[in-house]
C-alpha positions as CSV (number, residue, x, y, z in Angstrom):
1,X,-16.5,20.5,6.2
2,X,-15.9,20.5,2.2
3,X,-16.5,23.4,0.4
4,X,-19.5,21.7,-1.4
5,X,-21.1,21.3,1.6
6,X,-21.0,24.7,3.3
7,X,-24.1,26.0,4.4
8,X,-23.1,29.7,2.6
9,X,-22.1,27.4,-0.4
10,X,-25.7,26.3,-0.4
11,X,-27.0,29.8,0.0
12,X,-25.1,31.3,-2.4
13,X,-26.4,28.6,-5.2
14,X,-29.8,29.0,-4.1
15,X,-29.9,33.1,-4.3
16,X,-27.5,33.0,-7.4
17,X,-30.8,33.4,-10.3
18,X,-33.1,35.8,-7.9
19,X,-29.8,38.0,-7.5
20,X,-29.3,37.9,-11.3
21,X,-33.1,39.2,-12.1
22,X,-32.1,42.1,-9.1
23,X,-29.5,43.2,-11.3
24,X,-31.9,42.9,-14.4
25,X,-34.4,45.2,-12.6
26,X,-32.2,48.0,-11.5
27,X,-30.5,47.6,-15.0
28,X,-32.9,46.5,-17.8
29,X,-31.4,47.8,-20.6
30,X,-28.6,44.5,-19.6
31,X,-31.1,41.8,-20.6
32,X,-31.5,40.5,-24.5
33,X,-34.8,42.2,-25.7
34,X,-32.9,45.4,-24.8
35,X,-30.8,45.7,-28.0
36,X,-34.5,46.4,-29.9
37,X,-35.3,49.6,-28.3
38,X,-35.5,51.4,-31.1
39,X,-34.8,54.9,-29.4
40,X,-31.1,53.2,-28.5
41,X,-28.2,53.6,-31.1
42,X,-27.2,50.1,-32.5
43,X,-23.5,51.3,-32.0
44,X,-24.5,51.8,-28.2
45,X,-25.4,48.5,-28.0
46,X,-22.6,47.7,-29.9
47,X,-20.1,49.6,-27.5
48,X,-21.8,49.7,-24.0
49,X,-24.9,47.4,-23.7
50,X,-23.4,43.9,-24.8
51,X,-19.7,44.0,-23.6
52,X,-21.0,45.8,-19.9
53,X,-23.8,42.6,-19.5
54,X,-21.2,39.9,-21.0
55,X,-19.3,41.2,-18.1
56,X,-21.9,41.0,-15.7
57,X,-23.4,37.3,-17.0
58,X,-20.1,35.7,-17.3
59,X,-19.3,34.3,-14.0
60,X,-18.6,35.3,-10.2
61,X,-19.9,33.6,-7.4
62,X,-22.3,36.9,-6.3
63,X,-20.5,36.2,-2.7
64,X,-21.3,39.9,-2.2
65,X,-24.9,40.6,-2.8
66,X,-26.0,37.4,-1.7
67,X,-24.0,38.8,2.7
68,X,-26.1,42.3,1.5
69,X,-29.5,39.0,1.7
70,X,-28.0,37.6,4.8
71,X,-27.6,41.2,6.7
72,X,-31.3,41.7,6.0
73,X,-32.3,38.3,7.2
74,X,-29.7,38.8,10.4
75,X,-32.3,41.6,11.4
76,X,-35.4,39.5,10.8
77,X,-36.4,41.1,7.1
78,X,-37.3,38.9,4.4
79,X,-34.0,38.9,1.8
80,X,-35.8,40.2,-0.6
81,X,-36.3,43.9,1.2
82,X,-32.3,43.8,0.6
83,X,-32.5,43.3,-3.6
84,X,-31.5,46.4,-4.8
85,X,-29.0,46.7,-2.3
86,X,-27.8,43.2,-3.6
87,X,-27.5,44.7,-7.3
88,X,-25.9,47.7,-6.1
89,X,-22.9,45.5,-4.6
90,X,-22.4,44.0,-7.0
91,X,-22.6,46.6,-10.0
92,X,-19.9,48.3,-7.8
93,X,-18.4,44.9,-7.8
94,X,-18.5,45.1,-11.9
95,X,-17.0,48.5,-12.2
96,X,-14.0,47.4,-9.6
97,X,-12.9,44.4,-11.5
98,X,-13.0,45.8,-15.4
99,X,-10.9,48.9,-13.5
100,X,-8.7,47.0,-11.2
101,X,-7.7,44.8,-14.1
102,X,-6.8,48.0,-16.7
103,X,-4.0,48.8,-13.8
104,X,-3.1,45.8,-13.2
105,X,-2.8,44.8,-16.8
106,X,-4.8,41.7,-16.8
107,X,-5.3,39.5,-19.5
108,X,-8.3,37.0,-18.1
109,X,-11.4,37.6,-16.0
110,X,-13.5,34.7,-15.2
111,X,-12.2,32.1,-17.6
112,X,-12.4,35.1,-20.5
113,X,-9.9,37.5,-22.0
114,X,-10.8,41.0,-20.1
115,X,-12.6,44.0,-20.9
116,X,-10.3,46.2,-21.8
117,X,-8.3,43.1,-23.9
118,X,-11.4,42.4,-25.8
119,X,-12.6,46.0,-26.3
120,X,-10.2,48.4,-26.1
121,X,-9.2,50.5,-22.6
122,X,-11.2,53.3,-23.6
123,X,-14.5,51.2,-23.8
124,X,-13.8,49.1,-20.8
125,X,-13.0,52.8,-18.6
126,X,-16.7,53.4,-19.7
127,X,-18.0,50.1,-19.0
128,X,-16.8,50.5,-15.7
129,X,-18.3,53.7,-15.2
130,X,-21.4,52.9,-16.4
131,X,-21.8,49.7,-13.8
132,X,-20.8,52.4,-11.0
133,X,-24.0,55.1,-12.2
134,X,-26.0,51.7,-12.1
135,X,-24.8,50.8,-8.5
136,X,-26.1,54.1,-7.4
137,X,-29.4,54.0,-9.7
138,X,-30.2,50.9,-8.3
139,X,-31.0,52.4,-5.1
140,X,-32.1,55.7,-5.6
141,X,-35.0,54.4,-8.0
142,X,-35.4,50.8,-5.6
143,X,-38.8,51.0,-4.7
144,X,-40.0,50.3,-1.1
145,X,-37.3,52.2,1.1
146,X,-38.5,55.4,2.7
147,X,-36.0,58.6,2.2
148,X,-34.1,57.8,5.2
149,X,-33.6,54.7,4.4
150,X,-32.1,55.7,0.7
151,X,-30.3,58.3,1.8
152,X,-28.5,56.0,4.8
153,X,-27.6,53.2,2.1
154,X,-25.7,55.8,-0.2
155,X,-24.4,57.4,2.0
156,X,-23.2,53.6,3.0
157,X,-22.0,52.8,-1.0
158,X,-20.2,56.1,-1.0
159,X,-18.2,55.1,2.2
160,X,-17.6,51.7,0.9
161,X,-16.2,53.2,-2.4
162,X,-13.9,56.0,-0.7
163,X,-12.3,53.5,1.5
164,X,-11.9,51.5,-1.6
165,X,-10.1,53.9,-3.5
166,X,-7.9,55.0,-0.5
167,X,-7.0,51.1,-0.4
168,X,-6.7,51.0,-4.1
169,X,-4.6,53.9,-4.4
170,X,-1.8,52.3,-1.8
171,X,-1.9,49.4,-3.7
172,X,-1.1,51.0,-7.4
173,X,1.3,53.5,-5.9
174,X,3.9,51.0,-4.1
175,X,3.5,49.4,-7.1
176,X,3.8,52.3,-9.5
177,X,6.9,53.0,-7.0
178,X,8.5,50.0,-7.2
179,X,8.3,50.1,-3.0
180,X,9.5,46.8,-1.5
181,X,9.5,48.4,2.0
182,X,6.1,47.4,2.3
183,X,5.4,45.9,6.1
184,X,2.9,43.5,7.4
185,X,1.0,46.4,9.0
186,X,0.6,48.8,5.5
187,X,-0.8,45.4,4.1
188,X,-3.3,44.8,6.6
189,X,-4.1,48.5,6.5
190,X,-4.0,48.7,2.2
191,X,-5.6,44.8,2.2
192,X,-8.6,46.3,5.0
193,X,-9.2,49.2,2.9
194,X,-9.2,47.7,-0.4
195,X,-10.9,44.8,0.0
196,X,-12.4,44.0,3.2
197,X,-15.1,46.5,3.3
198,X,-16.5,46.3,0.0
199,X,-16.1,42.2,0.1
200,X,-18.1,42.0,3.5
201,X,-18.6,44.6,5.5
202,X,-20.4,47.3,3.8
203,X,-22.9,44.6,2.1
204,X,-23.6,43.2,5.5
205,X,-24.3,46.5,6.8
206,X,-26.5,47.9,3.3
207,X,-28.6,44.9,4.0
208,X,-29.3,45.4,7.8
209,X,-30.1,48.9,6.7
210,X,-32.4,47.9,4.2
211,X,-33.8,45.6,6.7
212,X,-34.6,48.0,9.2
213,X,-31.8,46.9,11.8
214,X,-30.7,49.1,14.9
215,X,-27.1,50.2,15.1
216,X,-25.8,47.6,17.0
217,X,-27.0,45.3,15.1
218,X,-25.5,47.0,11.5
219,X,-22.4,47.6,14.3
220,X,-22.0,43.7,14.8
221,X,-22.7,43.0,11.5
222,X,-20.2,45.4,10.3
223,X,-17.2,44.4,12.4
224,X,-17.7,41.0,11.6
225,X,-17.4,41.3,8.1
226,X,-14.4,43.9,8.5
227,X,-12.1,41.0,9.9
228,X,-14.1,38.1,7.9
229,X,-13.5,40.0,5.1
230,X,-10.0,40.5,5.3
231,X,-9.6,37.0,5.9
232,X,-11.0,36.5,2.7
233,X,-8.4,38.9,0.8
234,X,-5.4,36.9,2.5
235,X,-7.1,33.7,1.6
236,X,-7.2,34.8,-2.0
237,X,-3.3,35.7,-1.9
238,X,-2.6,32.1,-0.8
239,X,-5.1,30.3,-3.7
240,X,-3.2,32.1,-6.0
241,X,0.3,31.0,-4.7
242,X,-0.5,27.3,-3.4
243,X,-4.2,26.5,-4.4
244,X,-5.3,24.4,-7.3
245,X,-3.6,25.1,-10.2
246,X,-6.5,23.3,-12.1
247,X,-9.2,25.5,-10.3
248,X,-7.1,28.7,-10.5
249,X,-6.1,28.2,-15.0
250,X,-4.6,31.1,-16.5
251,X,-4.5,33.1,-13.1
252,X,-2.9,30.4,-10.8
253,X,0.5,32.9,-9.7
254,X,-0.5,35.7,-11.2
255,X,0.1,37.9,-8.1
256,X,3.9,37.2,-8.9
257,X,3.5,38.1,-12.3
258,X,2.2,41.1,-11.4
259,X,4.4,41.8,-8.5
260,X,1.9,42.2,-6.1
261,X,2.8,43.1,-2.6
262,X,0.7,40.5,-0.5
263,X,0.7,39.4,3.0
264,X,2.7,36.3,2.1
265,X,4.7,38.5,0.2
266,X,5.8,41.5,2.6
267,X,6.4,38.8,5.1
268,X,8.8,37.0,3.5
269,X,10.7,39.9,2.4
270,X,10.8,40.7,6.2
271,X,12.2,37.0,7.0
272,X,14.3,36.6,4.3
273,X,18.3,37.1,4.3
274,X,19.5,39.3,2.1
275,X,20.3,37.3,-0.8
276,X,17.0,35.6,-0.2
277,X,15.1,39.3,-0.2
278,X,17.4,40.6,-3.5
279,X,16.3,37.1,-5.2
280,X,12.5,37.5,-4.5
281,X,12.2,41.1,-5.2
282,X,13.9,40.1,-8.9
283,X,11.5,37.4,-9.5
284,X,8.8,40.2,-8.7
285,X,9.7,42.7,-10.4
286,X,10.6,40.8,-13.9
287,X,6.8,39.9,-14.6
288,X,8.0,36.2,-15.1
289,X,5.3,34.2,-16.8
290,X,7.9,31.1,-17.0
291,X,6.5,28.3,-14.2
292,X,10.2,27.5,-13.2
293,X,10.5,31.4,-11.9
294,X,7.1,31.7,-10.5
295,X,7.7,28.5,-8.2
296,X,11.0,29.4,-7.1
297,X,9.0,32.4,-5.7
298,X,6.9,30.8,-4.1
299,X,9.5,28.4,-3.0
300,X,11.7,31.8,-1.4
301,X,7.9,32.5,-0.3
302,X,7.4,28.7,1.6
303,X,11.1,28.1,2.9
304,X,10.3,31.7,4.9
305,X,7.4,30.8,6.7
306,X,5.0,33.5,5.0
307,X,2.9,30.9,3.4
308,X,2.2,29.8,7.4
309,X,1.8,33.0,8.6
310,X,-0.4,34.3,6.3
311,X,-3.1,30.6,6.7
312,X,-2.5,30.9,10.6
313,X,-3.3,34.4,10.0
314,X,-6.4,34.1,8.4
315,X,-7.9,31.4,10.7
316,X,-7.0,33.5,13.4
317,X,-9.0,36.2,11.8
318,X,-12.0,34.2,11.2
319,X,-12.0,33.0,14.4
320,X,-12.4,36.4,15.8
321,X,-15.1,37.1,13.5
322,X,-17.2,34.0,15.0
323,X,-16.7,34.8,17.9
324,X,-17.7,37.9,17.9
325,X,-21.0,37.6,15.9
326,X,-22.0,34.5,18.4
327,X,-22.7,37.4,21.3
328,X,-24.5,39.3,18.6
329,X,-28.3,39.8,18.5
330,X,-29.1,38.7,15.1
331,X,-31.4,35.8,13.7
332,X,-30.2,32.4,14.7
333,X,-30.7,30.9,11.0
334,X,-28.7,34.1,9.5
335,X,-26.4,33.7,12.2
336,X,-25.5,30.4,11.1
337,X,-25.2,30.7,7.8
338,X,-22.7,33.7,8.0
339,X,-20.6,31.8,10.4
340,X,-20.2,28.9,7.9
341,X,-19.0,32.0,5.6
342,X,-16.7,32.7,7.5
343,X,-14.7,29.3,6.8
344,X,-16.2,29.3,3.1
345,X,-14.0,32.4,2.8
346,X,-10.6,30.3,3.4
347,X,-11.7,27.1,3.1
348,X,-12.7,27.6,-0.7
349,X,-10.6,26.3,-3.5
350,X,-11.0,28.5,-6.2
């Protein structure tokens, strides 16, 4: 099935403007008549308001809010019950990016120079933080969910940001490190952690919450977005290596610029021969920008069999996740359409 024609595809670009005005509610002060309060400094404007909703209304697909819609239609509740919890995703979403990119040392985000390139580090650190205070506004002031239901979807976005940072901090510290000793099973851990939680996982569960679901169904839910969504992560280390280059632009190999320790990567340093392993860990390390330097690591990369591993790894992940949610009892419709996610997520090009 082509990408254009995935079922998830068509769900995300039907949801895409009703999860925009969710983040407009929960955040107001982000739309254009904003900057004429006249109780609000023009400098905060200036320095908060327009570079924090440039961010925001640039781009992304809003893969994230739009499984927190489907985890409230899995438990028969209209999408709309799961909103907030959509906005709150994805404000977290906001605040992960501009501060993931500051570490890494990015240059582009979505086609435009980043945050902290165009405004400084110190206003980009507060333009994350603010998105994160609006993440958690955005539910304890939704309307409609009863106490327990507020207090069990916090408690769910705090748990969803602590594993985060755990995963986070693994990642920055073999980096800071310069560890190459990195094996498959810290990535999966670091990679599970990091990304898979916050990319499927926790919104699928938020939105059964905020749907009224019964454990087992946020259970099912859960653990199918846990291995869908680190399926997602290893799919995203392989566009980066060996996707379109046109698709990708400025970020196609990236990850070698920035020596990232991938699951491509820490598997060809474990199949490599020596002189093969000393070669790719230079290439890594050296922040080459050249294309010569960053294909021969990918060609170390290929001619090891980590490209392979990593795709077969992924499928095999995603088929797990199907299989699972099939004996789940969830809607039918939602059902369907998160299965097709689950091959959106390495089927995509970009």
């Amino acid at each position: 099935m082509a990408e254009k024609d995935s079922p998830f595809a068509a769900y995300l670009k039907r949801h895409r403007d009703q999860i925009d005005q969710a983040i407009l509610a929960c955040v107001p002060e982000l739309g254009p008549g904003a900057a004429e309060e006249p109780e609000v400094p023009r400098d905060v404007v200036t320095y908060l308001r327009r570079p924090y909703a440039r961010f925001v209304f640039s781009g992304g697909k809003r893969t994230r809010p739009a499984l927190a819609l489907l985890g409230a239609e899995a438990v028969g509740a209209p999408c709309e019950r799961a909103l907030p919890v959509a906005a709150a995703v994805e404000l977290f979403q906001t605040c992960a990016l501009i501060h993931d990119d500051i570490a890494d040392e990015g240059e582009m985000r979505r086609g435009q120079p980043c945050v902290h390139v165009s405004e400084g580090v110190g206003i980009a650190l507060n333009v994350g933080d603010a998105a994160l205070v609006s993440a958690f506004s955005s539910l304890l002031d939704a309307p409609g969910y009863d106490d327990a239901t507020r207090l069990a979807l916090l408690r769910e976005l705090v748990s969803m940001e602590r594993v985060t940072l755990q995963g986070q901090a693994l990642d920055l510290g073999w980096a800071r490190d310069g560890r190459w000793d990195v094996t498959v099973e810290d990535y999966l851990d670091m990679a599970s952690r990091k990304t898979a939680h916050y990319s499927a996982a926790s919104p699928l569960a938020m939105g059964a919450i905020a749907g009224g679901g019964t454990g087992e169904q946020v259970g099912a839910l859960r653990t199918f977005g846990e291995a869908a969504g680190l399926a997602f992560q290893v799919a995203d280390d392989l566009l980066n290596l060996v996707g379109d280059q046109a698709a990708q632009g400025k970020d196609f190999r990236s990850d070698v610029t920035e020596g990232k320790r991938t699951l491509v990567v820490v598997r060809a340093l474990a199949s490599l021969d020596a002189d093969g392993r000393a070669e790719l860990v230079d290439l890594l390390s050296s922040h080459a920008t050249d294309p010569a330097r960053l294909g021969r690591a990918v060609e170390l990369m290929e001619g090891s069999g980590a490209v392979d591993y990593a795709r077969d790894y992924a499928l095999r992940l995603v088929s797990e996740a199907k299989s699972g949610l099939e004996k789940a009892p969830v809607d039918a419709a939602a059902k369907a359409t998160l299965l097709s996610m689950a091959d959106f997520f390495v089927e995509r090009s970009s």
